[in-house]
N, C-alpha and C positions, 0 to 999 in steps of 0.2 A: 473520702478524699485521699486517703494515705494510697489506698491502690491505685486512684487517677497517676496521683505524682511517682509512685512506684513504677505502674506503665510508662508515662511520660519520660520518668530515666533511664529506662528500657529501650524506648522505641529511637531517643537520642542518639543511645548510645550505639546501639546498631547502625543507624542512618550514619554516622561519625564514621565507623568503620567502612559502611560500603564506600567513601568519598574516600577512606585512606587507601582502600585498593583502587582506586579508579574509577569506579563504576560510574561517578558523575560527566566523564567523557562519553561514555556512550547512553547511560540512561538519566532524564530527568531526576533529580530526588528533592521531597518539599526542603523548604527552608526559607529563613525570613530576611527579604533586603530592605535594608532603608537607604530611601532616596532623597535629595530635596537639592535645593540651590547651596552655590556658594555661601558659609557661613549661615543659615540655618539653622545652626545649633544639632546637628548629628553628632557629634559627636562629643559634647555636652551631655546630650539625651543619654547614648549608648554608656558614659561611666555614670551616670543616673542609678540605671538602670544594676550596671556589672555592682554600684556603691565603691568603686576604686577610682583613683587618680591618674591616669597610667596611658593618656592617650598624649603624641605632641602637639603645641599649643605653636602660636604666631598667627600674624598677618597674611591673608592674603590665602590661597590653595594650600592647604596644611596635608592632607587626606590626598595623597598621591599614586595610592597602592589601594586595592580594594581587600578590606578589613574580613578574615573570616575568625568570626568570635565564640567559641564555644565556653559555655559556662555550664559547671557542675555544681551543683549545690551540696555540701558538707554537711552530714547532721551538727548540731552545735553541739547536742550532748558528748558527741565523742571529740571536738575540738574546738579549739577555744577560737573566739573573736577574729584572733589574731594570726590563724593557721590561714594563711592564703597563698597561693602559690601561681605562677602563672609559667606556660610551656608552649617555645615555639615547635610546632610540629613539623615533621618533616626536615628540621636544620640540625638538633642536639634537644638532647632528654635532658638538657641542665636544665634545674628549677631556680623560679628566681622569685623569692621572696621579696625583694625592694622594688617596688613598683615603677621608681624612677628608673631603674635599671631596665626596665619592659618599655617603658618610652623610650629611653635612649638606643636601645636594640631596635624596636620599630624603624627611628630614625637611620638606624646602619642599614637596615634590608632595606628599607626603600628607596636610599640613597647608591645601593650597591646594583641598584636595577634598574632605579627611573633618573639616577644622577642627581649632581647636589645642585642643577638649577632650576626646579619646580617641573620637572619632567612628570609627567603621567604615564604609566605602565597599566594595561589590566592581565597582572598575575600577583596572583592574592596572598596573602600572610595570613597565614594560619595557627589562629593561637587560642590555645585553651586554660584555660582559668578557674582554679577553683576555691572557694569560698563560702563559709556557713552563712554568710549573709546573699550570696549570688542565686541566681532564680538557675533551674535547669532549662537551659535556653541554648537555642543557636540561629545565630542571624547574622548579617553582612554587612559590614558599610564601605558603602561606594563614595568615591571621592565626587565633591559635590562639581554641581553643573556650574561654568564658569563663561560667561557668555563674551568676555572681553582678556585678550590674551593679555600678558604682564611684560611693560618692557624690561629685557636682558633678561630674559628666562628660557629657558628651552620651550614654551608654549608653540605652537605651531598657530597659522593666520585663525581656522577654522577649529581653534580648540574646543568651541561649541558644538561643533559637530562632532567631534571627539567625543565627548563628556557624554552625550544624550545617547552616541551608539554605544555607549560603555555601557551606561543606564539601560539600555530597549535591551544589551543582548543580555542582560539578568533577569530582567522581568518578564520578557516574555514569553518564558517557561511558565504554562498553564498551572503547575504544582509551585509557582513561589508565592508567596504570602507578600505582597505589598506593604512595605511601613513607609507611608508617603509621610515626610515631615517640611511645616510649613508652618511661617511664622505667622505670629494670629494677628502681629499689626502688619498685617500686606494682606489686601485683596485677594478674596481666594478663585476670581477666574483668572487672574494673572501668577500663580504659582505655579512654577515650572513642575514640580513633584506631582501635581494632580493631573496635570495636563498627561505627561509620562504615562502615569498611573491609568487615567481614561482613552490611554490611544492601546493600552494591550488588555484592557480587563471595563471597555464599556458600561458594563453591567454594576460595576465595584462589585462583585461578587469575592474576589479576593483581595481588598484593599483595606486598610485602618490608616486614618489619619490621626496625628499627631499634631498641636497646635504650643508650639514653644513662642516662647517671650510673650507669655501673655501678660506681662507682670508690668510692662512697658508700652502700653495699649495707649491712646492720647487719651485724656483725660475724660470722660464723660461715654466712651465707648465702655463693649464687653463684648466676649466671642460666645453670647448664650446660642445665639442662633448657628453660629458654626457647632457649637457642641452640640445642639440637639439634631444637625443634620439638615436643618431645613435651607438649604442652602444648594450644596453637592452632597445631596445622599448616598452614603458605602455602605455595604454591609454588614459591618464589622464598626461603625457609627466612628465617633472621633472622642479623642482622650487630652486634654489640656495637662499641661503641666511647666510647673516653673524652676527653674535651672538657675544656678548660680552665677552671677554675675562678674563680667570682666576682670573686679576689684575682687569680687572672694575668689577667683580661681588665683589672682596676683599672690594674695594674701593667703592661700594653699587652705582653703577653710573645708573643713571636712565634705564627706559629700553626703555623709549619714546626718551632721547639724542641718546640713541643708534641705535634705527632706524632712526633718523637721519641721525646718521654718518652712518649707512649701506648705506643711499640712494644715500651720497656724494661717498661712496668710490666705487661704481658701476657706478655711472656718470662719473665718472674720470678715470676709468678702461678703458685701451688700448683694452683688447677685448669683457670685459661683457656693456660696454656703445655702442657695434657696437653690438649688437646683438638684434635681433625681439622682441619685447614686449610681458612681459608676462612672462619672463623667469626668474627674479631674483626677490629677494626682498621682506619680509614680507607680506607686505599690498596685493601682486599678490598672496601669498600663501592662505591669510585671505579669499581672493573673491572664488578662487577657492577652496578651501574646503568648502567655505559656497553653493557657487551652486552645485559643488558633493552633499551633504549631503540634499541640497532641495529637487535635482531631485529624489534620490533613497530613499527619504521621498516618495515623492509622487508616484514614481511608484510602490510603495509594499505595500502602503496607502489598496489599495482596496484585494489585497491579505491577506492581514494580518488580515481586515474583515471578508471574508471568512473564511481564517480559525480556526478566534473566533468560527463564526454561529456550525461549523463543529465539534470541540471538542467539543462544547456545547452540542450539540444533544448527540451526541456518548457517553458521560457523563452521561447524563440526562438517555440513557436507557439503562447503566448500573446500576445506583440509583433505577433505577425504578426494574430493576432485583433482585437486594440485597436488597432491601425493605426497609422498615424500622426495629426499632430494636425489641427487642423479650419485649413481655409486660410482665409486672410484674402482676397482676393482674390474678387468676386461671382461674378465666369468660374468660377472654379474651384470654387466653395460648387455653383454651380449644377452643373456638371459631378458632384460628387460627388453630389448628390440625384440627380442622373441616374442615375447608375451604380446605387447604392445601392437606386435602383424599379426598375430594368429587372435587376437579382438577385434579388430581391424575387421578380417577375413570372415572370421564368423558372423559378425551384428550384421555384415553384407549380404550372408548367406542368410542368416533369420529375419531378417528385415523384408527382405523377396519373399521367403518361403510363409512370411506370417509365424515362427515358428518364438515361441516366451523363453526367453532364460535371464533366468533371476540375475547372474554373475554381471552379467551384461545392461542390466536396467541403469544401473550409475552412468552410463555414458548418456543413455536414450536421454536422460533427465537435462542432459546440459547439451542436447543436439537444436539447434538454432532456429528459428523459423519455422517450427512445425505446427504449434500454433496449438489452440488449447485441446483442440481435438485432430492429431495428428493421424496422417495416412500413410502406412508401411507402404515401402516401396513395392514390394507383388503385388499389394492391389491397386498403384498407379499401372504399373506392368497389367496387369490384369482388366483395368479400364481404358485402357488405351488398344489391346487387341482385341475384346468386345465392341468398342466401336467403328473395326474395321470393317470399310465395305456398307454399314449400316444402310447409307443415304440410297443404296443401291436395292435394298431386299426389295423393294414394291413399285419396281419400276419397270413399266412395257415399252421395251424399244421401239415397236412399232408405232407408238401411240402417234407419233410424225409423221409417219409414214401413210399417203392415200393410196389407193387403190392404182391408179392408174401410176403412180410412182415404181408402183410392186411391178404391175404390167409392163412398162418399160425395160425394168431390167431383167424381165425375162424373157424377152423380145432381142434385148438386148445381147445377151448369152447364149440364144438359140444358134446366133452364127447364119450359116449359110445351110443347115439342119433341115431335117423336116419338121415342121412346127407341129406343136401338139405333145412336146417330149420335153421339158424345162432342164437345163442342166445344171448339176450338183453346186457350179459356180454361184450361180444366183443366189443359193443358202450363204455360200462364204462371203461373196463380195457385200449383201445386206449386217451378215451378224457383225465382220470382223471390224468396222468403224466403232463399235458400243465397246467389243471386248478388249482393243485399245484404250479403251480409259481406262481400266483397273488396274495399268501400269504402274503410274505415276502414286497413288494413292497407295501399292504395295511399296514402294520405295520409300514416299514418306513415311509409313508406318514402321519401317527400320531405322529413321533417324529419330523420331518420335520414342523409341525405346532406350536408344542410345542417348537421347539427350537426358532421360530419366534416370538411368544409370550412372552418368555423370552429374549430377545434380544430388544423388542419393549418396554417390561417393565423397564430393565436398563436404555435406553436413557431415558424414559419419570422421571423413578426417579430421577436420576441426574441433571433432568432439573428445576424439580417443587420443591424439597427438596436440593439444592446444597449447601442452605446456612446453612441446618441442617445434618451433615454427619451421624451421631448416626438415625436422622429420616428415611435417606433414607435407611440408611445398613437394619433395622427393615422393613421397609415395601415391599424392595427387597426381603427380606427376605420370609417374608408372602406370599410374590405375587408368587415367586418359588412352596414353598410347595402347595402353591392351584393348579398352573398348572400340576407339579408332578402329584399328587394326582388325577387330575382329568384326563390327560394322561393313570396312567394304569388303571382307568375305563374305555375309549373310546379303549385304548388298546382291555381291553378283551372284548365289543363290536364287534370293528372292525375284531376280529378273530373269533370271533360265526357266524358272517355275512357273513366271505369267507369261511367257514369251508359248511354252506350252500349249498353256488353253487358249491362245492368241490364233497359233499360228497350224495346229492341227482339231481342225475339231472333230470328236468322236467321245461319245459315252455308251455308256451299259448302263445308264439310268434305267431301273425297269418300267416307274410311271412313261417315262418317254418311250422307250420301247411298245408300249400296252397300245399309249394312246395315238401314237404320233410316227408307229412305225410302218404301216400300210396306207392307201388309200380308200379304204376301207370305209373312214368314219368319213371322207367328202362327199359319200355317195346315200349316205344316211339322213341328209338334208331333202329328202324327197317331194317333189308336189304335190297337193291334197288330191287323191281318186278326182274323178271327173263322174258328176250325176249320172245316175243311171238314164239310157235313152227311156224315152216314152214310146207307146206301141203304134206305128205307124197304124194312120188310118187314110181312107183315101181323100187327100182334098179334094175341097169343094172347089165350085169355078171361081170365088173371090179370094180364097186362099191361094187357087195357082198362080193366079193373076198376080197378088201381093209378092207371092216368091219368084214370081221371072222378075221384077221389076229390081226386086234387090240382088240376084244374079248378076243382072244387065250393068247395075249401080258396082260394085263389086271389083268387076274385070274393067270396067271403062278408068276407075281410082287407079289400080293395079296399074293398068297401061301409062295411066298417068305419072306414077312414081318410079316407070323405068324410064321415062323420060327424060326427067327431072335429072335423076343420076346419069342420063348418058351425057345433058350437055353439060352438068355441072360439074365443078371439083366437091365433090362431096365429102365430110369429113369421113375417115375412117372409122371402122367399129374397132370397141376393145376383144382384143384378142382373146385375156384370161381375164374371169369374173367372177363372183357369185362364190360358191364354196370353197371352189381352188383359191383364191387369193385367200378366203376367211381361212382354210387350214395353213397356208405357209405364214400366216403372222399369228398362229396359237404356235406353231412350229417352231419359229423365232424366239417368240420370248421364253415359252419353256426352257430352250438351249440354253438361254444368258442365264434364266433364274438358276437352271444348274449350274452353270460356269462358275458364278459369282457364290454361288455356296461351297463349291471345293476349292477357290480359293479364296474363301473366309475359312478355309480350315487347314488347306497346306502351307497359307505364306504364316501366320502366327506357329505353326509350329516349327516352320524351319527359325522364325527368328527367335522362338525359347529357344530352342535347339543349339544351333549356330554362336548365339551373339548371348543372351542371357546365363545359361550354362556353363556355356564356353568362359566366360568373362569370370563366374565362378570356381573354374576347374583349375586355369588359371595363373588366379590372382595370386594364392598364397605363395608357389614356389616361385614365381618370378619376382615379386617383392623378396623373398629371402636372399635368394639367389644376386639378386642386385646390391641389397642395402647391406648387407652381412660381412661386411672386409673391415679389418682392422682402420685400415686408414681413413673409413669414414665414420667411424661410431662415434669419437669425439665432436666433430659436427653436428651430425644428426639429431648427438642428445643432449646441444648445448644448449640449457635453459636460459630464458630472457631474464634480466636482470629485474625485472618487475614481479614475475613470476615468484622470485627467490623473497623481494623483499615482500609480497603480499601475503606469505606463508609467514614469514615473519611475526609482520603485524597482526595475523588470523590469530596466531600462537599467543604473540601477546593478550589479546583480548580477549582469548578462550580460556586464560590463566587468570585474568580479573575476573569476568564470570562465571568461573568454576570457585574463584575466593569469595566475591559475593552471596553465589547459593551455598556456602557452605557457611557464610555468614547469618543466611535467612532460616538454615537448615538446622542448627544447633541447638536453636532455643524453641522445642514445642510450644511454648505459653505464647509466643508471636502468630501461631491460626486460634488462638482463644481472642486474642483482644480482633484479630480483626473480623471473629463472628461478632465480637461486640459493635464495633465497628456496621457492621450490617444491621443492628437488630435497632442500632440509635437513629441509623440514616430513615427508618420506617417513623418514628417519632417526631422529627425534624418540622418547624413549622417554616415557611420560607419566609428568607428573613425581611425581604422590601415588601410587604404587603401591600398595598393601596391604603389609602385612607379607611375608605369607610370598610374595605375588608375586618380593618382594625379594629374600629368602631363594634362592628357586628361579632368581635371575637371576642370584645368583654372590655374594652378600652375607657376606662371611665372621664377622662381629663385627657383636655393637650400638653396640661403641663406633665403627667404622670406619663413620663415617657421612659426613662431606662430606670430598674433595677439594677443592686449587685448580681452576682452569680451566687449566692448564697442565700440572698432574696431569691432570686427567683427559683429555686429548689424547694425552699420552705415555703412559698405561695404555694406552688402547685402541688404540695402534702397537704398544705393547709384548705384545700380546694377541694382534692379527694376527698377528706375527710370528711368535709362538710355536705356532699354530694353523699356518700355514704349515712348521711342522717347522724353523725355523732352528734354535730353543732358545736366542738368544741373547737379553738382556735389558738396554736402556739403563744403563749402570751412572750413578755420582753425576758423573762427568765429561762427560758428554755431556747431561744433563739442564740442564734451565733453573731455576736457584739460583731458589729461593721467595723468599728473602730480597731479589729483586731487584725495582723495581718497575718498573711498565712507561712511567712519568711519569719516569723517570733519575732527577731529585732530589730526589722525596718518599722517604719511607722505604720501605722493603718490608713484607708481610705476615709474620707472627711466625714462627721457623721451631720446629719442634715434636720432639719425640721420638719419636712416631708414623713411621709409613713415607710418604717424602716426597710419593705421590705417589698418592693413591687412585682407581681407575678403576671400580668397583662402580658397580652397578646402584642400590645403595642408597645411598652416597655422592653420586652424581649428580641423584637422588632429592631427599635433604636442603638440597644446595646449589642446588635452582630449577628443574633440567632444563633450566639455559640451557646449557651447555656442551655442545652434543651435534652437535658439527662430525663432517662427513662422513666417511669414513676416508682419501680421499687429503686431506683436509685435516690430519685429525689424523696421518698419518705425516709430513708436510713440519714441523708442530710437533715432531715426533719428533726431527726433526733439527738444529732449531737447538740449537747451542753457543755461541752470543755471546748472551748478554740483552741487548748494545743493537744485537743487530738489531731485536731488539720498540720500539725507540722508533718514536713518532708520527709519520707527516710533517708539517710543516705545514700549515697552509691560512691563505691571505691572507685579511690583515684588511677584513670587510666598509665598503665605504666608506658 
């Protein structure tokens, strides 16, 4: 127990520290808020709790400012009773021993913020306290929820809605611990604290309830059923306790007498003196907020590490993006526009070329819109003149083209000739309509490069110049007109070079040459031999006979069909047929598929050439050359006023997170507890089991529902043991007396007629799941016999 409470003021104390550098602005950190309605008794509870007097008292919204309460516990041995001290942090390191002096200050800061007519403020007072009677503790009280505003107050119509957003934006930090407080004579689905409580944490996985004025219950009631949970089950179950009354706080009556008499008048309670331990009673409330607040110390210990390291980085290179500030000095103004175009200049040129430089990867990183898998500008450049012409490669001009189409225009072109000789026109007038379209689609292809370059030039100046908008607008600027410019030169280029193959045709292709340059291969289409004759023999007289007849048949047809044609108009025959047509449409297409492959290779090189290159060769000295005058460098590199203050705040917060990790970073024994931390989360049983889960886990009774924390360490050695075959069973002399507390001179928790010491599955359950220490941890609990070995160590007071 000494080391728990040793870690515990360890892990406080650190946590305390990172909240005084900041770190609670940017990162969650645990801690415990109580919540509840108007007059609830928070703050009753909380000097309960602290055992001091020292909160302000009145009618009406008292609790105007939300309370941050840090308490240090004092060994006794080294100071007396009476050494307490309390310190506003953040205002003045004055100590102020009279506690009435700590209310009356309360009352000055929250009057000096929220004003002296019941105004509401949430920025919090931070005050730490320390005392050998005080638990090492820190938690929050929030000014209570107020659902009807007060006439002649500064309350606003909808102070309700105030009060609950004050509440929701504390609690709904997954790492705050809930202390919902809620009086036991009201209804507990009408409490506002529960409601709160189940609109951010459903589950009550981080909730404790608190049940004040039970002392004032109508006659014949009792909150068993709230305390045992069967009601609104949390996980962290519910804790009764009874607080001092209107008349003793009049009457200034201790608050140490009065947990006293809390502890008599739950002893002597017909049904809160029959109930399981653990369930009533300040000192029960003290332990278990204190081990809440250890454990979710340490389980978020190593989280909250991380994600120091994490913002830190992420910080770091945006500082490193936004640079530093703009120099005053010409030398040096000028030096940086230097720099700043010849990065510029380059990431343009490696970006095309594909080409890595490390110097230059900080810009790539914050270049916009390239998306998670980005494509360098040379291989958009490089996909875009790869698919030039593409639609073209497997395409036969003649495939429209018929036969008698073909004959026409060579009929056509003969002229006034002698037929039978086709002239050279007919090749051109057929090709030259096909080799007219690859005009348009070479032009496009010169805007399509240009529009890429400009697109590439935006990103990279936004990247490299963001922090100078006037620089970047100008050199956008610049970078346009060069590509422009050099555009419709590659333009008119690229149109002299298809106007070319348009407009003269001739190659030295040699497959064309081979196959397409004689008439050679029309004549290779030959008709099949004709049967060999058979050997005349002489016919006979029915053979002759048969053959005059078909003779006679023959020439009478003949005569007939010149007949036909002399009176008829008879259509014409085609002129050219058969092989000649078949060679001038292999002749045709051959020529385009040439065509259109040498310029698939002369227009992309004139536009590298030209327009890509060019735009490179360039860039650098004409941006120099332009932006390089005295009288524009104060413009140029006049940074926006957001720019300045975002480096600011960068700085700021890279100066808390550098205080934080070097707060986390100090104490080595902070990665020992939070392997502990891991090694108990394995051990952990979950705390809302089902019913009968419970039952089956060794639940003997529904009344035997929570043990202490001391109980349940000493069951489960007591359980070992006996699984181990000793048979033997801590008797009442070697156990640790419930009645004892672990503060020395507060009271103890009640002791009951129940059996001392509940170790169930189910009891463990009811009382939170916080108690669920390892087993060599719970057998060395087994063994103390002195309860003041359980006393605290100290820890010195923060200066």
């Amino acid at each position: 127990m000494s080391a728990i409470y040793q870690n515990l003021r360890q892990l406080i104390t650190v946590i305390d520290e990172l909240r005084d550098v900041g770190l609670q602005r940017h990162i969650s950190l645990p801690r415990i808020v109580a919540i509840g309605a108007q007059s609830s008794g928070k703050s009753s509870l909380i000097e309960s709790v602290v055992g001091r007097d020292f909160l302000p008292r009145g009618g009406g919204l008292v609790t105007r400012r939300p309370l941050e309460l840090r308490l240090v516990h004092l060994n006794p041995q080294e100071h007396e009773a009476s050494d307490a001290w309390a310190v506003f942090e953040k205002v003045s390191d004055k100590r102020y021993t009279d506690f009435d002096q700590v209310r009356a200050e309360i009352e000055r800061q929250t009057e000096l913020v929220a004003g002296s007519n019941k105004g509401i403020v949430n920025d919090p007072i931070v005050l730490t306290m320390y005392a050998p009677d005080a638990p090492d503790l820190s938690l929050v009280d929030l000014p209570g929820i107020t659902r009807v505003p007060v006439k002649g107050s500064d309350h606003p119509e909808d102070i309700e809605r105030l009060t609950r957003e004050m509440t929701l934006h504390y609690i709904q930090d997954p790492r705050t611990i809930i202390l919902a407080v809620l009086p036991a004579n009201q209804d507990m689905s009408v409490s506002d604290a529960l409601q709160l409580a189940k609109k951010v944490d459903p589950k009550g996985i981080r909730s404790i309830g608190v049940l004040t004025k039970i002392d004032i219950m109508d006659e014949g009631t009792d909150a068993g059923k709230m305390l045992r949970g069967e009601e609104v089950p949390l996980k962290y179950g519910y804790v009764g306790v009874k607080m001092r009354s209107q008349a003793d706080i009049v009457h200034r009556k201790l608050v140490s007498d009065a947990l006293g008499e809390e502890k008599a008048w739950f002893d002597n309670h017909r049904v809160y003196s029959k109930l399981p331990p653990g369930l009533v009673g300040t000192p029960v409330l003290i332990d278990k907020l204190t081990r809440i607040l250890f454990k979710s110390m340490r389980r978020f210990l190593p989280q909250i590490k991380k994600e120091i390291n994490e913002k830190r980085i992420s910080m770091q290179d945006r500082l490193d993006e936004l640079g530093v500030g703009v120099p005053v000095e010409e030398a040096e103004r000028v030096q940086m526009l230097w720099t700043l175009i010849t990065d510029y200049c380059e990431m343009l040129k490696n970006t095309i070329r594909g080409k890595y430089d490390r110097k230059l990867q900080r810009y790539m990183v914050h270049v916009p819109n390239l998306g998670p898998h980005p494509v360098s500008g040379g291989s958009q450049v490089r996909g875009i003149l790869n698919d030039f012409l593409s639609e073209y490669l497997e395409v036969a001009i003649t495939a429209d083209m018929s036969d008698e189409d073909i004959d026409r225009v060579i009929c056509m072109h003969e002229g006034d000739s002698l037929p039978g000789f086709p002239s050279p026109d007919t090749f051109e007038f057929l090709a030259s309509p096909h080799l007219q379209k690859l005009s348009i689609p070479s032009v496009e292809c010169v805007h399509q490069i240009s529009s890429a370059l400009d697109l590439l030039a935006q990103r990279l100046a936004r990247a490299v110049f963001r922090r100078f908008p006037a620089m970047a607008e100008s050199v956008l600027g610049i970078t346009q007109n060069i590509i422009l410019r050099e555009t419709d030169a590659t333009r008119t280029i690229v149109e002299q070079q298809v106007a070319c193959h348009v407009g003269y045709l001739f190659t030295n292709d040699p497959s064309y040459l081979i196959e397409h340059g004689s008439m050679a291969p029309m004549w290779s289409h030959q008709s099949p031999p004709s049967p060999p004759e058979e050997e005349k023999t002489e016919p006979g007289i029915t053979e002759a006979t048969v053959q005059t007849v078909k003779t006679r048949s023959r020439a009478l047809y003949q005569g007939a069909q010149r007949m036909l044609h002399r009176s008829g108009n008879a259509k014409r025959n085609q002129r050219y047929s058969g092989p000649f047509i078949t060679t001038i449409r292999k002749r045709l297409d051959a020529y385009f598929a040439i065509t259109v492959r040498n310029v698939r290779d002369s227009v992309p090189k004139a536009i590298g050439f030209y327009l890509v290159r060019a735009v490179q060769d360039k860039l650098q000295f004409e941006l120099l050359s332009a932006l390089n005058q005295k009288d524009k460098l104060s413009a140029l590199l006049g940074e926006p006023q957001h720019i300045g203050e975002e480096r600011k705040t960068l700085t700021s917060q890279l100066q808390v997170l550098q205080s934080a990790s070097a707060v986390l970073t100090r104490d080595p024994t902070l990665a020992t507890i939070a392997l502990e931390a891991e090694e108990d989360e394995q051990h952990t049983v979950p705390a809302l089991a089902p019913p009968r889960a419970r039952q089956a886990n060794g639940a003997s009774s529904a009344g035997n529902v929570l043990g202490s924390s001391m109980g349940s360490a000493v069951e489960a050695a007591q359980a070992s043991a006996e699984t181990a075959g000793t048979g033997t069973r801590p008797n009442s002399t070697s156990s640790v007396a419930l009645g004892t507390s672990p503060l020395g001179s507060r009271p103890a928790a009640p002791a009951s007629s129940q059996p001392l010491f509940s170790g169930t599955t189910q009891g463990k359950a009811a009382n939170g799941g916080i108690f669920d220490e390892t087993p060599s941890q719970m057998a060395k609990l087994a063994q103390v016999s002195d309860p003041l070995q359980l006393q605290r160590p100290s820890a010195p007071p923060r200066d």
